[in-house]
KEKE-3310 file (N, C-alpha, C; in steps of 0.2 Angstrom, whole numbers, plus 5000, padded with zeros to 4 digits):
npx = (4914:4929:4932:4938:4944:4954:4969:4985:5002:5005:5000:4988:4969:4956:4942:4941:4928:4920:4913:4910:4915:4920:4937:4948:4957:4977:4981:4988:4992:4989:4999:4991:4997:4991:4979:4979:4991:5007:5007:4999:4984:4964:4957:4968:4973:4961:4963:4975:4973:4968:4962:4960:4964:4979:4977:4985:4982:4989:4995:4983:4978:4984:4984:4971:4963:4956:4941:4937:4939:4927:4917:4914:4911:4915:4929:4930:4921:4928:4940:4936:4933:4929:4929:4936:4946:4958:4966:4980:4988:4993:5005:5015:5023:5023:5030:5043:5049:5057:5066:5058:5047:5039:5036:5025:5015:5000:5001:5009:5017:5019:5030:5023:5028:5024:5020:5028:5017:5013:5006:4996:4996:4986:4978:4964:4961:4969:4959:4948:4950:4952:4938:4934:4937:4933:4937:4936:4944:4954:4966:4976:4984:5001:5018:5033:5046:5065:5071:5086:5083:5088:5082:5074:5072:5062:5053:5048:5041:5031:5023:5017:5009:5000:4993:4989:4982:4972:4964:4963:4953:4942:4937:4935:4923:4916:4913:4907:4894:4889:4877:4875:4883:4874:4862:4868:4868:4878:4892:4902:4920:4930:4943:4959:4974:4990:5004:5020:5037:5049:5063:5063:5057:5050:5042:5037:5028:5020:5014:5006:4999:4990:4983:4976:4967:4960:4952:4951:4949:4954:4972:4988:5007:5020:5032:5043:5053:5060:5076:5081:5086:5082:5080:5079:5066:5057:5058:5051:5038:5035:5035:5025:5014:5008:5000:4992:4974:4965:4955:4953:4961:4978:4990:5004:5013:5022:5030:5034:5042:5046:5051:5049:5035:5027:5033:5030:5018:5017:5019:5008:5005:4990:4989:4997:5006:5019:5028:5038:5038:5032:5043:5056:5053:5052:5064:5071:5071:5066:5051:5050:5044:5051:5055:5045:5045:5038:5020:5014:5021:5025:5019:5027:5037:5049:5061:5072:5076:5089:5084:5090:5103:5115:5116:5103:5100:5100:5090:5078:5067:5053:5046:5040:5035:5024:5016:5005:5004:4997:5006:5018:5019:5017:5029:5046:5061:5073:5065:5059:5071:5076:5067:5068:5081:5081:5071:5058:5039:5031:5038:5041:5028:5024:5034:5031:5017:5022:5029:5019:5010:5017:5017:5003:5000:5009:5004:4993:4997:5002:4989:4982:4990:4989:4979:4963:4947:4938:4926)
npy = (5038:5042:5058:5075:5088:5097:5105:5108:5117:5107:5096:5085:5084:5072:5064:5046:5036:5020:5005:5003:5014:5032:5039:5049:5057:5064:5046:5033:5016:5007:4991:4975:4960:4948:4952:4957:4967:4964:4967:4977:4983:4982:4992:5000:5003:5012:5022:5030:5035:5027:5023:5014:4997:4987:4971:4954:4946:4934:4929:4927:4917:4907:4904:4906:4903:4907:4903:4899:4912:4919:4911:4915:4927:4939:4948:4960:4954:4944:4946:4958:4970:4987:4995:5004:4990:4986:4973:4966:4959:4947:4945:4951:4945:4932:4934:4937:4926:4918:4906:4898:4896:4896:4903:4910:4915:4912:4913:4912:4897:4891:4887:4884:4893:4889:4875:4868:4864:4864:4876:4891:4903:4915:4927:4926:4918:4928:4936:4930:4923:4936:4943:4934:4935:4950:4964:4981:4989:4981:4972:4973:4957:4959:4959:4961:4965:4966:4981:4981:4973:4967:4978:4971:4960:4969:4976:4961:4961:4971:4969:4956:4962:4968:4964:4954:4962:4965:4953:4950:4961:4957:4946:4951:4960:4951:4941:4949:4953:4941:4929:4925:4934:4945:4944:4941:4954:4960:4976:4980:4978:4991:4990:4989:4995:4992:5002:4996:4995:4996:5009:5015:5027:5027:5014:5016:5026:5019:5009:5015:5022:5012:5006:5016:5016:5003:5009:5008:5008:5013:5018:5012:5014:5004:4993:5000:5006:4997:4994:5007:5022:5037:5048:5042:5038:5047:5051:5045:5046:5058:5057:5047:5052:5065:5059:5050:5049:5063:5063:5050:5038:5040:5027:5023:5011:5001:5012:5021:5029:5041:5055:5056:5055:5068:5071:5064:5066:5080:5077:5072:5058:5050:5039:5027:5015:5003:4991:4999:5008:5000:4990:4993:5001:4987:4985:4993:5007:5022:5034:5050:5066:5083:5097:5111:5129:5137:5142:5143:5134:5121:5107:5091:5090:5078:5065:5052:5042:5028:5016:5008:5010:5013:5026:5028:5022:5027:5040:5046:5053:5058:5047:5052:5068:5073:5064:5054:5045:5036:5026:5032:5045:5042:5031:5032:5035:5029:5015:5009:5006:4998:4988:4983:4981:4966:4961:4960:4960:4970:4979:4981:4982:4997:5004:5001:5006:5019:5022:5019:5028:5042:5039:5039:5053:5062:5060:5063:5079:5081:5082:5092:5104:5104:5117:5122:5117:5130:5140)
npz = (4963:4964:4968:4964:4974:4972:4968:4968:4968:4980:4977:4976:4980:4988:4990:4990:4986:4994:4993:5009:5016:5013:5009:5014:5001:4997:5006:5015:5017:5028:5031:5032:5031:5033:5036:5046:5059:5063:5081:5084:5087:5078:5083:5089:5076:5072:5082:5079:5067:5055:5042:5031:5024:5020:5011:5008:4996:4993:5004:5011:5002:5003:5017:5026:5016:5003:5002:5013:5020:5012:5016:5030:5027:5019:5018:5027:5038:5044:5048:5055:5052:5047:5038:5021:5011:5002:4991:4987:4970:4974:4964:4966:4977:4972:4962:4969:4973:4965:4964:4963:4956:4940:4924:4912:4895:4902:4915:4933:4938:4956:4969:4986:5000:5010:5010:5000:4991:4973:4966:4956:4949:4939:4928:4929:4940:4951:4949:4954:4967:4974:4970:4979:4991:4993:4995:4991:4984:4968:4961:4947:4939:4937:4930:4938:4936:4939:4943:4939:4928:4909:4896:4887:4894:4902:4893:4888:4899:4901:4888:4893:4906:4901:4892:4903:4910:4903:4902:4915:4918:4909:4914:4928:4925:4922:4932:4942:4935:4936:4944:4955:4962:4960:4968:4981:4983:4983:4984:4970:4968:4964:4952:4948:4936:4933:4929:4923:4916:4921:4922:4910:4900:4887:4889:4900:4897:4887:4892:4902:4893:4884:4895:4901:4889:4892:4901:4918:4934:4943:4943:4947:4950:4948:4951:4957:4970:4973:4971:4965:4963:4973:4967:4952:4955:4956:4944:4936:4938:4937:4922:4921:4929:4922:4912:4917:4920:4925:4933:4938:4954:4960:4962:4970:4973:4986:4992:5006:5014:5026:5019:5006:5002:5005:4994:4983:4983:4978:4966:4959:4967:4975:4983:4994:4998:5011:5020:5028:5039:5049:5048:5050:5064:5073:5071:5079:5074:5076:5072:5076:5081:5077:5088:5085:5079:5075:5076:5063:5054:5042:5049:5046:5051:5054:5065:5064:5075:5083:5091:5102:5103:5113:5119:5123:5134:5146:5145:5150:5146:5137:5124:5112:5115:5110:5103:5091:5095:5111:5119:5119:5122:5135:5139:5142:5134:5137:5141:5132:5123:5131:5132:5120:5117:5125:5120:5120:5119:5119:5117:5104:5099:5105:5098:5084:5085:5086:5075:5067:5069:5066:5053:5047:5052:5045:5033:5034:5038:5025:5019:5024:5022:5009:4998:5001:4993:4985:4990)
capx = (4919:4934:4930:4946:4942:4957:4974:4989:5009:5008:4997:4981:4967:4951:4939:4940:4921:4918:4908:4914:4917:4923:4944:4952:4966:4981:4981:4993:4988:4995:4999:4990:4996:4988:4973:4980:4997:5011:5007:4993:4974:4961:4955:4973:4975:4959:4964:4980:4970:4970:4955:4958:4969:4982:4980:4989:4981:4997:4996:4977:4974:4989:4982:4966:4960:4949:4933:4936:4935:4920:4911:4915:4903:4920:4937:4930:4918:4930:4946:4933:4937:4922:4933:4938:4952:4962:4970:4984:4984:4999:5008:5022:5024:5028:5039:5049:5048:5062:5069:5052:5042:5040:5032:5023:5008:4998:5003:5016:5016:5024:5027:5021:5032:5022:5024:5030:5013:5012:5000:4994:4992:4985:4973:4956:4963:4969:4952:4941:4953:4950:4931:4927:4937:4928:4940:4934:4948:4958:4972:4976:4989:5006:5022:5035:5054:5067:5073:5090:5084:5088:5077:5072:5065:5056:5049:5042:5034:5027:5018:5014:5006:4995:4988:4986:4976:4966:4961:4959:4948:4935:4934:4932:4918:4911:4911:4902:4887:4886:4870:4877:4885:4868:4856:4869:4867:4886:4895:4907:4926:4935:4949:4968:4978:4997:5009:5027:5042:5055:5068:5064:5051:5045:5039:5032:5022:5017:5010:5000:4992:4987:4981:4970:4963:4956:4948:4950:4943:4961:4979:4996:5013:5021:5041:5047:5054:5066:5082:5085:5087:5075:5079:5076:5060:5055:5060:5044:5032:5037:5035:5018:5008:5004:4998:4984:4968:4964:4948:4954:4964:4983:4993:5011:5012:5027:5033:5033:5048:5040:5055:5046:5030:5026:5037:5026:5011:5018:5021:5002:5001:4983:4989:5005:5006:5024:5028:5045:5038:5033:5046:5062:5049:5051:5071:5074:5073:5058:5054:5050:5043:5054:5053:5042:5049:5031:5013:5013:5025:5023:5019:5028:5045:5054:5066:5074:5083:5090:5081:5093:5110:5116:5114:5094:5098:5098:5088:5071:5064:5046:5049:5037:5026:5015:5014:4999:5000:4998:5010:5023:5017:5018:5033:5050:5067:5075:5059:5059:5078:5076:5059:5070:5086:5076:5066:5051:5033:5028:5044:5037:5022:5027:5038:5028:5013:5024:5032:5013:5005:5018:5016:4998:4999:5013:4999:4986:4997:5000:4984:4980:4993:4985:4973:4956:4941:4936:4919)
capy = (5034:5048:5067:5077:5091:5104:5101:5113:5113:5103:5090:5083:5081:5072:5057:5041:5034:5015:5004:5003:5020:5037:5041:5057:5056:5057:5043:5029:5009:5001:4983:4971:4957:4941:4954:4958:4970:4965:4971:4982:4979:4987:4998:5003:5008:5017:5028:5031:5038:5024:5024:5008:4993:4982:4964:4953:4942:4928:4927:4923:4911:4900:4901:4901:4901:4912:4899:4901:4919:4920:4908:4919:4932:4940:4948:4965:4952:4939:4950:4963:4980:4988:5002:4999:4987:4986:4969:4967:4953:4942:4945:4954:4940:4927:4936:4937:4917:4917:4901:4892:4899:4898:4910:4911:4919:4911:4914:4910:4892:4892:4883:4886:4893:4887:4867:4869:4863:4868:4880:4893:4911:4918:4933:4924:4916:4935:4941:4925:4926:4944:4943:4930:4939:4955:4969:4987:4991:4974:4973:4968:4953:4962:4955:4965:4962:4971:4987:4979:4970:4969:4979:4965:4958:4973:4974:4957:4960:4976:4965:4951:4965:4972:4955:4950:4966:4966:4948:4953:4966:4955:4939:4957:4961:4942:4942:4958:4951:4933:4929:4925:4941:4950:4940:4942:4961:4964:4979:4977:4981:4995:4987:4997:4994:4993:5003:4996:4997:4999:5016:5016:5031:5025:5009:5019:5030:5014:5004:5021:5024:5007:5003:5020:5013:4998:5012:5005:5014:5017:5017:5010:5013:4997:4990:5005:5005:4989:4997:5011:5029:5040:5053:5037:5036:5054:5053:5039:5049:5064:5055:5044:5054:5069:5054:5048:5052:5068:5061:5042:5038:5037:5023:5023:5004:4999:5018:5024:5033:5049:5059:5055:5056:5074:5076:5059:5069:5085:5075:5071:5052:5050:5033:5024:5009:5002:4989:4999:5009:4992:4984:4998:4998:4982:4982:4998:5014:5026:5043:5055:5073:5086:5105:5117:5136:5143:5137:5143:5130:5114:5101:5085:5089:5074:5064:5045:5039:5020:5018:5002:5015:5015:5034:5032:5017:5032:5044:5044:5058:5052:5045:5058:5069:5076:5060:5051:5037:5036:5024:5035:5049:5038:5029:5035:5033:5023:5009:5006:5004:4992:4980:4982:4976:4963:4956:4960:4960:4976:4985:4983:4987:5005:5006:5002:5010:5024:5023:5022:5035:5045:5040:5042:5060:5065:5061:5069:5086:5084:5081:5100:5106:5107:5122:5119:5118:5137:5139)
capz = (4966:4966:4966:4965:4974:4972:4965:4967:4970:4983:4977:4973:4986:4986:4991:4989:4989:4993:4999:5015:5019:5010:5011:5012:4999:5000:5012:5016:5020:5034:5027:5036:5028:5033:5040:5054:5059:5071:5088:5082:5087:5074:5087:5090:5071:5071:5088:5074:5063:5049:5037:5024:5027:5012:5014:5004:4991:4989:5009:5011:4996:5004:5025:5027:5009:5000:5003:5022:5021:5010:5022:5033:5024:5017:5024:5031:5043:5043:5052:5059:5051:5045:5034:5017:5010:4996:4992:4979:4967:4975:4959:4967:4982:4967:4957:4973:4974:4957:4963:4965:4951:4933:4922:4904:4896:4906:4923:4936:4943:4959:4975:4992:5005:5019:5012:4995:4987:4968:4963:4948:4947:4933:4928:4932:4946:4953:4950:4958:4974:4976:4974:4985:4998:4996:4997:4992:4979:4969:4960:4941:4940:4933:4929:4941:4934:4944:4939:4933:4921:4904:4892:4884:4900:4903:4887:4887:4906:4899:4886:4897:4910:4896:4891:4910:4914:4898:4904:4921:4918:4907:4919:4933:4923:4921:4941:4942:4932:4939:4946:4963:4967:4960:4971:4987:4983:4984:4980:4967:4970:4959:4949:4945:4932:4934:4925:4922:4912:4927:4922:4903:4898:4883:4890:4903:4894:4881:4898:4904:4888:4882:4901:4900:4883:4892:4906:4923:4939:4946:4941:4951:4947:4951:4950:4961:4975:4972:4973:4960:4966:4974:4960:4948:4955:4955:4936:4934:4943:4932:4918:4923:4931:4918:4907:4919:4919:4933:4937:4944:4958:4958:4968:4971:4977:4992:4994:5012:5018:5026:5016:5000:5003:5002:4984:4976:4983:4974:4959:4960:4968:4978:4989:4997:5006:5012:5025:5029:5046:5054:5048:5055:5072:5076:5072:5081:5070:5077:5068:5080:5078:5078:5089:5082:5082:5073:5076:5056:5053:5041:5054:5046:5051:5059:5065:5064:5079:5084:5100:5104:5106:5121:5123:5123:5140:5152:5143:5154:5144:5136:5118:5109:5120:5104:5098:5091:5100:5115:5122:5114:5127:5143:5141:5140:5127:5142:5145:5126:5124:5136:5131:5112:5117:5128:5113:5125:5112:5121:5115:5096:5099:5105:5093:5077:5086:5085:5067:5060:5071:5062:5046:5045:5053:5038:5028:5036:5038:5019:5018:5026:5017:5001:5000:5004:4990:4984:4992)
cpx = (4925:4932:4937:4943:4946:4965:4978:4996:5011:5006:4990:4978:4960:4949:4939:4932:4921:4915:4907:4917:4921:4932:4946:4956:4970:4981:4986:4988:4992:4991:4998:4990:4992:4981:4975:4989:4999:5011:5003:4987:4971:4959:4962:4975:4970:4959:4969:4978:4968:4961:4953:4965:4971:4982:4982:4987:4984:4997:4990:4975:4979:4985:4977:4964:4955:4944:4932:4934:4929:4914:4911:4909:4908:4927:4935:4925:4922:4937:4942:4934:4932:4925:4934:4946:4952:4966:4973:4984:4988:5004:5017:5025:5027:5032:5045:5053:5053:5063:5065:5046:5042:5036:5031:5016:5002:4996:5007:5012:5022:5023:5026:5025:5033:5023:5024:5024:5014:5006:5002:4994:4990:4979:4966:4956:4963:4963:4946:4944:4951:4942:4930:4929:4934:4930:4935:4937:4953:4963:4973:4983:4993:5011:5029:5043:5058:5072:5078:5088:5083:5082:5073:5067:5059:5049:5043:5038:5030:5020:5014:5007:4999:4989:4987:4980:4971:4960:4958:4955:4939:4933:4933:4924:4912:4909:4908:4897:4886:4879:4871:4878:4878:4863:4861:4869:4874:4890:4900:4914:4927:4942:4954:4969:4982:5002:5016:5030:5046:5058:5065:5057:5047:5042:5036:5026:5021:5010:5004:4994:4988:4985:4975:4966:4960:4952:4947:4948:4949:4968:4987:5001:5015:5030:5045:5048:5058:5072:5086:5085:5081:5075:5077:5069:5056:5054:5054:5039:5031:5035:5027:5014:5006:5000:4991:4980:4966:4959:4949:4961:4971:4987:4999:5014:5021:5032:5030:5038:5045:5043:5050:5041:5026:5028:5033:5019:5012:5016:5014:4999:4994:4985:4995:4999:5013:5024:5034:5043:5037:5040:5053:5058:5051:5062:5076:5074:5067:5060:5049:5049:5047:5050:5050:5044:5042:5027:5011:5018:5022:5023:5022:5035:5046:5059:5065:5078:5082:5090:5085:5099:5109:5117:5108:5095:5095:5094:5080:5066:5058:5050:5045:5034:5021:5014:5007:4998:5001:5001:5018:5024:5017:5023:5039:5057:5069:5071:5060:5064:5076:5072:5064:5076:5084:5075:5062:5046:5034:5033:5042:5032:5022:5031:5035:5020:5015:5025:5024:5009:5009:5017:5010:4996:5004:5009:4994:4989:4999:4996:4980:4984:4992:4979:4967:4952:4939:4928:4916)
cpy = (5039:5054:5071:5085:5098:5102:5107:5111:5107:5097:5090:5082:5081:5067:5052:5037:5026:5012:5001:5013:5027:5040:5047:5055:5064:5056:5038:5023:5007:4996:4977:4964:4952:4943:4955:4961:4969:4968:4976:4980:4984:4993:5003:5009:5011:5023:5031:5036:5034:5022:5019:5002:4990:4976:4961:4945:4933:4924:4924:4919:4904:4898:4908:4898:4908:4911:4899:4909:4920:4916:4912:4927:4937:4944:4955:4959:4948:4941:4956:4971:4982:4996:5000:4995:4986:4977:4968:4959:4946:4942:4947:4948:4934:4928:4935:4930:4913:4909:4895:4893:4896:4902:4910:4914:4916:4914:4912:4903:4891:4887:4886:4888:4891:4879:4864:4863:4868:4871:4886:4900:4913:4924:4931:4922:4922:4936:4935:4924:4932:4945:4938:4935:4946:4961:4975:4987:4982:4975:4968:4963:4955:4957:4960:4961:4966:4975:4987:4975:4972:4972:4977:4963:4963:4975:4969:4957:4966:4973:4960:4956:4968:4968:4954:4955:4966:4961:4949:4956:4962:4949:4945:4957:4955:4942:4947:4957:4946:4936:4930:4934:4948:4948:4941:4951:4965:4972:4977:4979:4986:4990:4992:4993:4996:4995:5001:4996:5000:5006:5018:5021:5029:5021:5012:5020:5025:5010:5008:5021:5018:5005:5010:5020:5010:5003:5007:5011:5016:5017:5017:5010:5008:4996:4996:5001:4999:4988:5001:5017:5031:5044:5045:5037:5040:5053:5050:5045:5055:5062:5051:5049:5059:5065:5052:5052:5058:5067:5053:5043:5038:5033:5022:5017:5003:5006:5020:5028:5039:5055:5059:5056:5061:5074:5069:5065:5074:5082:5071:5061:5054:5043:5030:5017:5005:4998:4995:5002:5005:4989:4989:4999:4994:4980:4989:5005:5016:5032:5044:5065:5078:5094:5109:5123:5141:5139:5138:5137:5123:5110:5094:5085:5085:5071:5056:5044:5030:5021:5013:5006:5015:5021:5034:5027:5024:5039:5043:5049:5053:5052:5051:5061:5073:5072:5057:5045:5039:5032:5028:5043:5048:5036:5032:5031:5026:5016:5007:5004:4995:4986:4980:4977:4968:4958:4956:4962:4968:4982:4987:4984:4995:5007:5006:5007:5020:5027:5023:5027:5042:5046:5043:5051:5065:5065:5064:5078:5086:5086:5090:5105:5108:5111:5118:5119:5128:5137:5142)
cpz = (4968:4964:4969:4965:4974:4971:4965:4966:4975:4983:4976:4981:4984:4991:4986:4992:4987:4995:5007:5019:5012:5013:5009:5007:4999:5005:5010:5017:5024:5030:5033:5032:5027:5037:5046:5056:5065:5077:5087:5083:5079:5079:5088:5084:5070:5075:5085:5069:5056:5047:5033:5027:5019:5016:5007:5004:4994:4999:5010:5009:5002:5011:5026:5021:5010:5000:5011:5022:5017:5015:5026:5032:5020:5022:5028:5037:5045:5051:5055:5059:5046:5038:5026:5017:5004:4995:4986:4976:4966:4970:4963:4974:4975:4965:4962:4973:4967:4957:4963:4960:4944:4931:4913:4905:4900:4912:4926:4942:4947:4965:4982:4995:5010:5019:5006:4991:4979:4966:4958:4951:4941:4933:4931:4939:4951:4955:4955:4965:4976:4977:4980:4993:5000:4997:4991:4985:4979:4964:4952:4944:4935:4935:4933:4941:4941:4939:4936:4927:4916:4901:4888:4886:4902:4897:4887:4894:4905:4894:4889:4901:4906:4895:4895:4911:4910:4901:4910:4921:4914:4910:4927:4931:4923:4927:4943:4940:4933:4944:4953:4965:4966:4967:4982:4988:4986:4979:4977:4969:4963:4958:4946:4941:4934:4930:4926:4918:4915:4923:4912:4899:4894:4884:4895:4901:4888:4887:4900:4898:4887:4889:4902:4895:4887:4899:4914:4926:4943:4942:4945:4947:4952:4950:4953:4967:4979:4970:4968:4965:4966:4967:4952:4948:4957:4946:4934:4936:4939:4925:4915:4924:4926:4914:4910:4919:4927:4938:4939:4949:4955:4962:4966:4976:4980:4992:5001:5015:5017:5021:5010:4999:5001:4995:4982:4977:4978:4966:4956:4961:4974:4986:4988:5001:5007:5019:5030:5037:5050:5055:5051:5064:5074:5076:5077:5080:5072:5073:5074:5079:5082:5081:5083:5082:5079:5073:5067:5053:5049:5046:5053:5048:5057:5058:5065:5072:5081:5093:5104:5105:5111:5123:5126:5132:5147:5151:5144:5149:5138:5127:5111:5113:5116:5100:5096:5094:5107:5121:5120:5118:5133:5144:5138:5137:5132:5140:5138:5124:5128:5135:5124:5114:5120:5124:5115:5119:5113:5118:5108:5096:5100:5102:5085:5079:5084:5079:5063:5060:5066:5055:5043:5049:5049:5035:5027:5035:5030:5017:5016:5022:5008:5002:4998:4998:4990:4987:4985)
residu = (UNK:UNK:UNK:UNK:UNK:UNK:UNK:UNK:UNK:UNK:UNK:UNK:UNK:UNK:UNK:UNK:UNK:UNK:UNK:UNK:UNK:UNK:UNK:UNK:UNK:UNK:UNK:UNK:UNK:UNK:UNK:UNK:UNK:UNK:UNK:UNK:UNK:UNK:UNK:UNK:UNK:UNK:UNK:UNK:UNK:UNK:UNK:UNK:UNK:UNK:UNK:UNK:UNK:UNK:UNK:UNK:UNK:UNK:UNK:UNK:UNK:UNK:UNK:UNK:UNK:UNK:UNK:UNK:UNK:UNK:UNK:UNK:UNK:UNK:UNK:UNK:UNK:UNK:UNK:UNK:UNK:UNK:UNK:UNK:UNK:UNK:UNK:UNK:UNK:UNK:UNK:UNK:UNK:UNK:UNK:UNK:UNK:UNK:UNK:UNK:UNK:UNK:UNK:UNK:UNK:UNK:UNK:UNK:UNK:UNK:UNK:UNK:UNK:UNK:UNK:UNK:UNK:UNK:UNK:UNK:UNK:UNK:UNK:UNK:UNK:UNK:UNK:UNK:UNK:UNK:UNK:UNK:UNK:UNK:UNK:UNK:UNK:UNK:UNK:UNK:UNK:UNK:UNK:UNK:UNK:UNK:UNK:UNK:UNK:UNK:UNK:UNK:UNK:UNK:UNK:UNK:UNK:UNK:UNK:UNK:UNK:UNK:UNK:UNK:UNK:UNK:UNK:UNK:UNK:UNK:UNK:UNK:UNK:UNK:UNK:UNK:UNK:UNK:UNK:UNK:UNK:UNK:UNK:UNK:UNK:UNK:UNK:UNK:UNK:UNK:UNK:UNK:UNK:UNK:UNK:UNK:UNK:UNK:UNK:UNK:UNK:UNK:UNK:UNK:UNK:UNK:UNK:UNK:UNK:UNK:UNK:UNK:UNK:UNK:UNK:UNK:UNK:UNK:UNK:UNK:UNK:UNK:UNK:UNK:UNK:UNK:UNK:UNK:UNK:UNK:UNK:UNK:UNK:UNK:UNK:UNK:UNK:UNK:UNK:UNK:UNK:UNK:UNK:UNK:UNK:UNK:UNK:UNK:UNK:UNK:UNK:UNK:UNK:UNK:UNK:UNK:UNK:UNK:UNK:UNK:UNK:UNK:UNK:UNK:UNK:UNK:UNK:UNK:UNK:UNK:UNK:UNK:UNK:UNK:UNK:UNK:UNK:UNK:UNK:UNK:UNK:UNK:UNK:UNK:UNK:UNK:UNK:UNK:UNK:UNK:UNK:UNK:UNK:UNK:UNK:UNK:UNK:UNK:UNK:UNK:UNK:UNK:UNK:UNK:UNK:UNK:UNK:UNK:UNK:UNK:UNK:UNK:UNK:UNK:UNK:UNK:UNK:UNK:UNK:UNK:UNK:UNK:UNK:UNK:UNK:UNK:UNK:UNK:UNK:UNK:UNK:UNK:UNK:UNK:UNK:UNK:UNK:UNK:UNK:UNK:UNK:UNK:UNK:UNK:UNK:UNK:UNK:UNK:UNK:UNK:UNK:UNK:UNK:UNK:UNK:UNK:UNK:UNK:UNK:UNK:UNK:UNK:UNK:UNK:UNK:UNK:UNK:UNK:UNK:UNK:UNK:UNK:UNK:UNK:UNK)
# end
């Protein structure tokens, strides 16, 4: 599954082996949420370089369903992307849903967004959503508070999380040994465990351990990224990660900002996925690769600009000319300015084609950046 093949200051580097394809790590997910990415074809993200995709559980079950894509033969036939995929296990999509949810051992019944039908989530639920769809890597069903709340609350979603994964993990395994999926000769998915306990170490390090007791195949840090400080959320990672195991993956779920990226990699995470490149593309913010002055030089140094200023309207010059994409290399600051202010499709498409060519080549030059296997 993972073989970790050389780990130094700047970070861990290995494969990820699935059935679907073998991943460099570290790698990044573009987040396809509904299976499919705003202005993005698949062929578009594999000319990017993009190796694995995140779809989202919480969005599928509601439109089409989970019995449509299995008919389907499941979600890599389904949405046409022959690569692996990860899907997470809608847990963090409810919680958002505060004012339309409830929540006990159990699970969180909630209502629909799309036409406020009532429905259920719970551990088994998680886990039979996920298989029928078919993804590669799935996702325990965790309890995701927000980083203010009382310790209390965090305490009891550290318990609740515990109980869900243990659950999830033995109706994972029920699914794994049914008749059905032996006789369709399916490979199985790898199942993570979610560490939380928002800023509080000791419930950190309570969540890691007893979630590495029940042995899963990966391990996600979870309830980041939901508006404490970055040095906050250094401090987790410092504190997590020496705890996992060095032979399973690590995942650092809705972190993307390129700034960050390298120092989680240092602090030894294996995988990212964040909508924010898309989601700053489409409102105007590009990153952009910055002059070189040495071919020795680390390669990830870039920049931010707001491509919708009216400095960039008469600013012909092309919008990246070493970029990975290739609309990004044809057209220039001006012509995008202009489709953005506009509201033209085509203006976000070059814009998020842009923001994720970047992302996934930050991740690749880390990638490089960790020294190579000893012969």
């Amino acid at each position: 599954m993972f073989s970790l093949y050389t780990s130094s200051l700047a970070g861990r580097r290995g494969q990820l082996c699935t059935a679907h394809g073998t991943i460099e790590t570290p790698f990044f997910f573009p987040v396809a949420t509904a299976g499919a990415m705003k202005g993005i074809s698949h062929q578009e993200l594999l000319d990017l370089g993009a190796e694995v995709l995140l779809c989202n559980t919480y969005h599928l079950h509601l439109r089409p369903g989970e019995h449509v894509v299995a008919d389907a033969g499941g979600l890599h036939k389904f949405i046409g992307w022959e690569k692996p995929i990860l899907t997470d296990s809608g847990g963090f999509q409810v919680f958002s849903l505060r004012k339309i949810r409830s929540l006990d051992d159990s699970g969180v019944t909630f209502q629909s967004h799309l036409d406020g039908k009532e429905l259920f989530l719970g551990p088994r639920e998680a886990m039979e959503i996920q298989h029928a769809l078919g993804a590669d890597i799935i996702m325990v069903l965790d309890e995701c508070p927000p980083s203010t709340a009382d310790r209390s609350e965090i305490e009891q979603a550290v318990e609740r999380t515990l109980r869900w994964a243990k659950e999830c993990k033995r109706v994972h395994e029920e699914l794994c040994r049914s008749v059905a999926l032996r006789q369709a000769q399916c490979d199985t998915p790898f199942l993570f465990g979610i560490v939380q306990g928002g800023l509080e170490k000791d419930l950190r390090e309570y969540c890691a351990r007893e979630l590495i007791a029940m042995d899963f195949d990966g391990y996600a840090i979870g309830g980041l990224a939901v508006g404490e400080s970055e040095e906050e959320m250094y401090q987790v990672l410092d504190w997590v990660c020496p705890l996992l195991p060095e032979d399973k993956p690590r995942y650092l779920m809705g972190v993307g900002k390129l700034s960050q990226l390298p120092v989680c990699v240092s602090k030894g995470i294996d995988m990212f996925d964040c909508v924010l490149p898309m989601r700053e593309a489409r409102h105007g913010t590009v990153y952009v690769q910055e002059a070189k002055d040495s071919k020795d030089c680390v390669s990830f140094m870039y920049d931010t600009i707001r491509i919708t200023n009216e400095k960039y309207m008469n600013d012909h010059s092309l919008i990246d000319p070493q970029s990975p994409s290739l609309l990004s290399r044809k057209h220039s600051k001006s012509y995008l300015c202009h489709l953005l202010r506009s509201g033209e499709r085509y203006g976000e498409t070059i814009a998020c084609m842009q923001n994720m060519g970047m992302t996934l080549k930050v991740m690749k030059d880390v990638r490089e950046n960790i020294r190579h296997p000893v012969e």
